[in-house]
C-alpha positions in Angstrom: 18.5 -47.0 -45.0 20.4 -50.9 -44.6 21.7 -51.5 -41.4 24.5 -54.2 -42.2 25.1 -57.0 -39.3 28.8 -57.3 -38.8 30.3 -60.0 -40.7 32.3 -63.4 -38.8 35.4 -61.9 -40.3 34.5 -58.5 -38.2 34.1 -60.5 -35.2 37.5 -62.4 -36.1 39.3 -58.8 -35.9 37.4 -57.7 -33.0 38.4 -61.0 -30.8 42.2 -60.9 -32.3 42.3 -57.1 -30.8 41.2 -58.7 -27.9 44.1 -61.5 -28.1 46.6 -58.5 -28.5 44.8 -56.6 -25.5 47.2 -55.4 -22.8 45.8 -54.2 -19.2 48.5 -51.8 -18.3 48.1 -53.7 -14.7 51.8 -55.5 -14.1 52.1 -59.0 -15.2 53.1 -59.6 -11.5 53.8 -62.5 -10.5 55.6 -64.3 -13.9 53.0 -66.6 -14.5 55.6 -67.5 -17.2 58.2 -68.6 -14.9 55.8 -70.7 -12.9 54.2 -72.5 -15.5 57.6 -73.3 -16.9 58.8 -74.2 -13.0 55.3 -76.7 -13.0 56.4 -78.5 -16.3 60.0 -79.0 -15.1 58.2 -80.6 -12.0 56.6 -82.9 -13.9 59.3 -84.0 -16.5 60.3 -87.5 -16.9 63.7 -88.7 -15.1 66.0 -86.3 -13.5 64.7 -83.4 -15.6 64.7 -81.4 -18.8 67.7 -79.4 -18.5 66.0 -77.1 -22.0 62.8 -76.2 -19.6 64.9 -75.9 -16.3 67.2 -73.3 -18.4 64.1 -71.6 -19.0 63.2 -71.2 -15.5 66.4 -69.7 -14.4 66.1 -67.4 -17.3 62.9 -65.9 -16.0 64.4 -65.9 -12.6 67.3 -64.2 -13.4 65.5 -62.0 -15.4 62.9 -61.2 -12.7 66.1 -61.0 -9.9 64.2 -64.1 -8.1 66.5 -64.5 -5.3 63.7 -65.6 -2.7 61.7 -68.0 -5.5 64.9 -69.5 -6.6 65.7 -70.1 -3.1 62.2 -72.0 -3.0 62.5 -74.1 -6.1 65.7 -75.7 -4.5 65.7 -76.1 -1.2 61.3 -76.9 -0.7 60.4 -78.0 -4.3 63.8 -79.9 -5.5 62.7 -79.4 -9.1 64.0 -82.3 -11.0 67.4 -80.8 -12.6 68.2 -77.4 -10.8 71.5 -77.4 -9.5 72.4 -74.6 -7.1 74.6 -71.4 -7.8 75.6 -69.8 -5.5 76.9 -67.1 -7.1 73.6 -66.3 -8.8 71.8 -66.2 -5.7 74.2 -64.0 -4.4 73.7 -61.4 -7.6 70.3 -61.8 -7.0 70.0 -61.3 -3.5 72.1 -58.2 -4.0 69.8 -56.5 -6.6 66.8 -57.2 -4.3 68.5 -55.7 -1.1 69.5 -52.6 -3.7 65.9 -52.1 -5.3 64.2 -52.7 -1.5 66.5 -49.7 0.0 65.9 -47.6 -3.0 61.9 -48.2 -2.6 62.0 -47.8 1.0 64.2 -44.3 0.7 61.2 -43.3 -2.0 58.8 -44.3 1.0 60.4 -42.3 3.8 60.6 -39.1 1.5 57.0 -39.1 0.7 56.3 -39.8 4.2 58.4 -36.6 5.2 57.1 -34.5 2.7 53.5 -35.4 3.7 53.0 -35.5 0.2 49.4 -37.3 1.0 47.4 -40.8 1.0 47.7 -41.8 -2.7 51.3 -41.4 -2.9 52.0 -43.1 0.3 49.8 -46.2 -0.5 50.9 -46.2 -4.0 54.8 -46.3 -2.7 53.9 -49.3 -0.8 52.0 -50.8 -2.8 55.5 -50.3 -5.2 57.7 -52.2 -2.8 54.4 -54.8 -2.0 54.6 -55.8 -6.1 58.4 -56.1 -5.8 58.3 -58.5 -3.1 55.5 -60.3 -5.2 57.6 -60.1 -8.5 60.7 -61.6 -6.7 58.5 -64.4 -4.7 58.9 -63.2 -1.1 55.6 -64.1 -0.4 55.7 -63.3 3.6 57.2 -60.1 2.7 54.4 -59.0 -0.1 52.1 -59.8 2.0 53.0 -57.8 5.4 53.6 -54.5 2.3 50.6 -55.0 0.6 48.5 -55.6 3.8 49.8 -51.8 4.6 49.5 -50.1 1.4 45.5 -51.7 1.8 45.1 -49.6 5.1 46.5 -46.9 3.5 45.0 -46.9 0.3 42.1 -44.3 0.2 39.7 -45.4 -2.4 38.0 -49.0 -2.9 39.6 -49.1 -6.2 42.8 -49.3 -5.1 41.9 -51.7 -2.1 40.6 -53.9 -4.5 43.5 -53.9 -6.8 45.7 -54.4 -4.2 43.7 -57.9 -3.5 43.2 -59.0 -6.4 47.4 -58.6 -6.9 47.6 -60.8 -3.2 45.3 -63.7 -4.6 47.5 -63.8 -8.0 50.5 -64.7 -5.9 48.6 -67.4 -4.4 47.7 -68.2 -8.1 51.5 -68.2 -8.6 52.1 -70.5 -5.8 49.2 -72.7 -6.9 47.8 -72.3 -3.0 44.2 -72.2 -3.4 43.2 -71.8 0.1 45.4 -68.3 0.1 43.9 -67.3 -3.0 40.4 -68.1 -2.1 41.0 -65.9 0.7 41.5 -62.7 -0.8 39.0 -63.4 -3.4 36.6 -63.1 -1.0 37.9 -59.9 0.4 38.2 -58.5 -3.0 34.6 -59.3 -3.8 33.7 -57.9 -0.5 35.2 -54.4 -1.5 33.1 -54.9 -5.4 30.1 -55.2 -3.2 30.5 -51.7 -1.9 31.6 -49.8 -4.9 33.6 -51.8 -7.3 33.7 -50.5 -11.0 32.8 -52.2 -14.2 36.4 -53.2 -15.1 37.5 -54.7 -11.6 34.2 -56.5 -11.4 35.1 -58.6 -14.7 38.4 -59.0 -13.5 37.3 -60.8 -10.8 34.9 -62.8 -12.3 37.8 -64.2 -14.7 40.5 -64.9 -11.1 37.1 -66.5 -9.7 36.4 -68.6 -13.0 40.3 -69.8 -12.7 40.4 -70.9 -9.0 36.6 -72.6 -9.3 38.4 -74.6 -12.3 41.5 -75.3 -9.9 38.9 -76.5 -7.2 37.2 -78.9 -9.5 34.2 -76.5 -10.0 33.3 -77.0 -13.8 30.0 -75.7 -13.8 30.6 -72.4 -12.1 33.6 -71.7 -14.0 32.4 -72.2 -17.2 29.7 -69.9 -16.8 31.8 -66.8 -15.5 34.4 -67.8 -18.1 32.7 -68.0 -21.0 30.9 -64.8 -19.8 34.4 -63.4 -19.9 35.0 -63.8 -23.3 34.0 -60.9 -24.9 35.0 -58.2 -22.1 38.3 -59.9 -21.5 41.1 -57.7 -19.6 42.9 -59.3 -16.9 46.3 -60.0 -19.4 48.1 -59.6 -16.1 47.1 -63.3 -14.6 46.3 -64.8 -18.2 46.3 -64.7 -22.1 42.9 -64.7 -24.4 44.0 -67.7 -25.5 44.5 -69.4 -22.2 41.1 -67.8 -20.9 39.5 -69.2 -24.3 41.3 -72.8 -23.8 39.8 -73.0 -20.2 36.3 -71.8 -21.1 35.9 -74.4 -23.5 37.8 -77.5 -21.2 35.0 -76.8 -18.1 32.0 -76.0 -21.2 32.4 -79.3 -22.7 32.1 -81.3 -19.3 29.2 -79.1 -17.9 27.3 -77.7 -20.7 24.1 -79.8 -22.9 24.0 -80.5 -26.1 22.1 -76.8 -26.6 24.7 -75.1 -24.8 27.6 -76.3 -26.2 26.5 -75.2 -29.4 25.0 -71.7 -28.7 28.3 -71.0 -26.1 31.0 -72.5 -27.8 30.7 -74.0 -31.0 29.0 -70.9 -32.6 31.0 -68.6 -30.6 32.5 -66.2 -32.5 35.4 -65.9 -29.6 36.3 -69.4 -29.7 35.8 -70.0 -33.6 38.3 -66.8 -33.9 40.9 -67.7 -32.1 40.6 -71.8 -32.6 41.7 -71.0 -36.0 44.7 -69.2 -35.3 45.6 -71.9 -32.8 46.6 -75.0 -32.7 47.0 -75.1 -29.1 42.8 -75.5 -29.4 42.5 -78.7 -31.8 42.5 -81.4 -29.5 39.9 -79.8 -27.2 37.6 -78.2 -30.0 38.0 -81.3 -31.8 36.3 -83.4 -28.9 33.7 -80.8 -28.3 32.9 -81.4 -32.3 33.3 -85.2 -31.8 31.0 -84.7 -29.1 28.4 -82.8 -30.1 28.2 -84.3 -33.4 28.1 -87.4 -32.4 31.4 -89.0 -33.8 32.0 -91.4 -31.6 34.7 -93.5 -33.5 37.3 -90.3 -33.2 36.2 -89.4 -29.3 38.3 -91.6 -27.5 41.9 -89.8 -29.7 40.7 -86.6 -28.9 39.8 -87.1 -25.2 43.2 -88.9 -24.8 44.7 -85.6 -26.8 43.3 -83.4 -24.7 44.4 -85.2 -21.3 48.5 -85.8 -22.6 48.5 -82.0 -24.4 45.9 -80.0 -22.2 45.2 -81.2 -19.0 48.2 -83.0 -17.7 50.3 -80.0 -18.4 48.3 -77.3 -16.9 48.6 -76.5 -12.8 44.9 -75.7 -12.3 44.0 -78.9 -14.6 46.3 -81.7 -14.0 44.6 -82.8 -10.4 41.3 -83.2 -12.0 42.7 -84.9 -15.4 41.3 -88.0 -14.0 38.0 -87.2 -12.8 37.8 -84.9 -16.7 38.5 -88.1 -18.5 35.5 -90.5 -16.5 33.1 -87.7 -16.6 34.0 -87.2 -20.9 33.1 -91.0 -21.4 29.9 -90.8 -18.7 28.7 -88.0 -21.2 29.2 -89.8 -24.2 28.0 -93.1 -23.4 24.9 -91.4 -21.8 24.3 -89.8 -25.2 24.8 -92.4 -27.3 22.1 -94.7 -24.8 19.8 -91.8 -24.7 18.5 -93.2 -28.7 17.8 -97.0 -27.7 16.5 -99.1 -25.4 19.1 -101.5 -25.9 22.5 -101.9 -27.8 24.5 -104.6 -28.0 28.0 -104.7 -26.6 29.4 -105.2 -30.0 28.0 -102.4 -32.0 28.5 -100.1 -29.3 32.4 -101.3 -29.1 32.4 -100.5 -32.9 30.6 -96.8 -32.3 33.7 -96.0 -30.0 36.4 -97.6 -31.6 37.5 -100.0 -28.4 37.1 -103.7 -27.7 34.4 -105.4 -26.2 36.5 -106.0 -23.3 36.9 -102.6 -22.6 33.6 -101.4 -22.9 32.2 -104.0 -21.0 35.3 -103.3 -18.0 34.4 -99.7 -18.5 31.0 -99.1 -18.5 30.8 -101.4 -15.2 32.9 -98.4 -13.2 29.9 -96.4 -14.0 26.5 -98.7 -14.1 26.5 -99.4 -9.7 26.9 -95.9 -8.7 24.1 -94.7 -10.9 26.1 -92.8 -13.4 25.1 -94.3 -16.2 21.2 -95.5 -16.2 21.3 -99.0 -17.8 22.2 -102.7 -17.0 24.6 -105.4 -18.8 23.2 -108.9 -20.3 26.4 -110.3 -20.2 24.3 -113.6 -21.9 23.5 -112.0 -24.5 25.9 -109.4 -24.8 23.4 -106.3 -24.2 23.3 -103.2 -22.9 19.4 -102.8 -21.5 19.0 -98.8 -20.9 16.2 -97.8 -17.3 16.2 -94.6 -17.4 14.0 -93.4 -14.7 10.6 -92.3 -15.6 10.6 -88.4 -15.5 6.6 -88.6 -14.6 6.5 -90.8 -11.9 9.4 -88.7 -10.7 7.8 -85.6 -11.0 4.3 -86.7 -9.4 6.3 -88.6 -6.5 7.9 -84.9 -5.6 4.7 -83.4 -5.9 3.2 -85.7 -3.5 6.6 -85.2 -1.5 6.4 -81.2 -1.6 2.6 -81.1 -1.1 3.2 -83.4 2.3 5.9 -81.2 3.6 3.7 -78.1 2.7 0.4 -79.7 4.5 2.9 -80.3 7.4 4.1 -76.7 7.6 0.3 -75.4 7.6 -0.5 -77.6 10.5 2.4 -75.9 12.9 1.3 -72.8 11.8 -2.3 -73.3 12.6 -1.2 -75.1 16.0 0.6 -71.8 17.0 -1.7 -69.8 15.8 -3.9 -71.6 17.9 -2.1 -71.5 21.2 -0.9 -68.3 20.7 -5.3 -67.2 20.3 -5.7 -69.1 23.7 -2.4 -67.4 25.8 -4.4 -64.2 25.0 -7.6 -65.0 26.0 -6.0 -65.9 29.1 
């Protein structure tokens, strides 16, 4: 009998399914409406009236009385002019939906109709609160339907819903927080599907905190058991597994986990939203250093600048990108001259030289400048002295160690003697 390996075309319609995948948890809060609210924040001038139109669509549409309320009076996003006549329709249809939640709580409260229908009630009027951006409010409900919830499952739900508001509200302190009490309740009985739901809200909020390495690893490790469609798309989880990969991974790594992957290579090419990022990893990796420079500038003005968890760390992304590609490129000589290395990357001698100077007296880069003769002399540290100075280094703290312990053991022989 042939067993048959499954084709890259199977794996295409596998990680397309996957693309398609819906949780059945509520997309709660609109992540829509606040990445729309975070590019309006950001536009040019006074505003762009087309995305601040969008916002109050999705405001409207999610009867946003409290968030609306927020975006005017403590954001002032650029271009939102006040209605009052809208708030009032939406502060009418929240006071209607609350009483009509709260009436269903008070009846299953009477009827003593038990602990899951009680928690799940509140938990009902707790995701209202969340979907309408009364964040005090979700809080205090969802804090009670957690104390009345009877199973971890639903305590832990009821967290991880609580840290996506403070995803919503891009406050990574609050989200942090109830990360940590989600993953306390995983530790003591939380299933398969909750535990790689958290890993992908933990992946997002290391990237949000600057946290490349760690992110990369739980969202790339997220790729193939993707679910949580409620806080984020495939393609959004694929787009940030391969922005922290390519500025933590090696050369071996970004092969195996990204360039070969058959998640990525799916949905990159049904994507464009991917080209400016998988094109620097290729750049990168294959050593095109003459098209780097577009592509990293791509990926900061389309990617990174217009992302919430990204655009703080656009900066920092763009110095580490050219740290890992001049150190690859000086990793095959001993020295290079200024010019042909200018030519390699496309940029001016100037530039280079102005550049690689922000990284050379902090030790980023391991190499010097001849500015005499226009050369860039490469020291990069000598991995054996290195590795027989720690020995020497480990093997005097261990001998140190030894002679406490003997020294107690010594004194400790003589107390009973005594």
């Amino acid at each position: 009998m042939v067993n048959h390996l499954p084709s890259k075309s199977c794996h295409a319609k596998t990680n397309l399914k996957m693309a398609n995948y819906a949780s059945g948890i509520p997309k709660i809060p609109d992540f829509d409406v606040s990445k729309l609210s975070f590019l309006a924040q950001i536009a040019d001038g006074d505003g762009d009236p087309e995305l601040v139109d969008k916002v109050i669509q999705g405001v409207e549409t999610n009867e946003m009385a409290p968030y609306y309320h927020y975006l005017y009076h403590q954001i002032a996003l650029p271009g939102l002019e006040w209605d009052q006549g809208l708030y009032g329709k939406l502060v009418s249809q929240n006071e209607k939906k609350v009483e009509e939640l709260t009436k269903k709580i008070k009846v299953v409260d009477e009827d003593d109709e038990g602990e899951v229908e009680n928690a799940e009630c509140w938990a009902e009027l707790g995701n209202y609160y969340a979907q309408i951006g009364d964040k005090s409010k979700a809080i205090e409900t969802l804090g009670k339907a957690t104390d009345l919830a009877p199973s971890i499952g639903a305590k832990i739900d009821i967290k991880l819903t609580l840290s996506r508001i403070g995803f919503f509200y891009d406050d990574k302190q609050f989200t942090k927080k109830y990360l940590d009490e989600a993953n306390a309740l995983i530790e003591k009985g939380g299933d398969w599907e909750r535990k790689n739901r958290y890993k992908v809200y933990t992946g997002i909020h290391d990237l949000s905190m600057r946290k490349f390495k760690e992110a990369s690893d739980l969202l790339i490790g997220a790729l193939p058991t993707f679910t949580s469609t409620e806080l984020l798309t495939y393609e959004d989880l694929a787009l940030y597994a391969l922005i922290a990969g390519v500025i933590s991974l090696d050369r071996k790594n970004l092969k195996k986990q990204l360039i070969d992957s058959p998640e990525i290579l799916s949905i990159e090419s049904h994507s464009s939203l991917f080209k400016p990022i998988f094109s620097l990893l290729k750049a990168l990796y294959d050593c095109k250093y003459d098209s780097f420079f577009k592509h990293l500038l791509e990926t900061n003005d389309q990617i990174l600048t217009k992302n919430v968890n990204l655009a703080p760390h656009a900066n920092y992304y763009l110095r580490e990108l050219r740290v890992k590609a001049y150190s690859q490129l000086l990793e095959s000589y001993k020295s290079l001259s200024l010019k042909s290395m200018s030519e390699e990357f496309g940029v001016s001698v100037e530039f280079l030289d102005h550049d690689l100077c922000q990284f050379i007296p902090n030790k980023q880069l391991n190499c010097v400048i001849d500015r005499v003769n226009g050369i860039v002399e490469t020291n990069r540290p000598d991995n054996k002295n290195n590795q027989y100075n720690l020995l020497i280094k480990s093997g005097d703290a261990l001998l140190t160690k030894l002679q406490k312990y003997g020294a107690t053991v010594r004194l400790s022989g003589t107390e009973k003697a005594n």
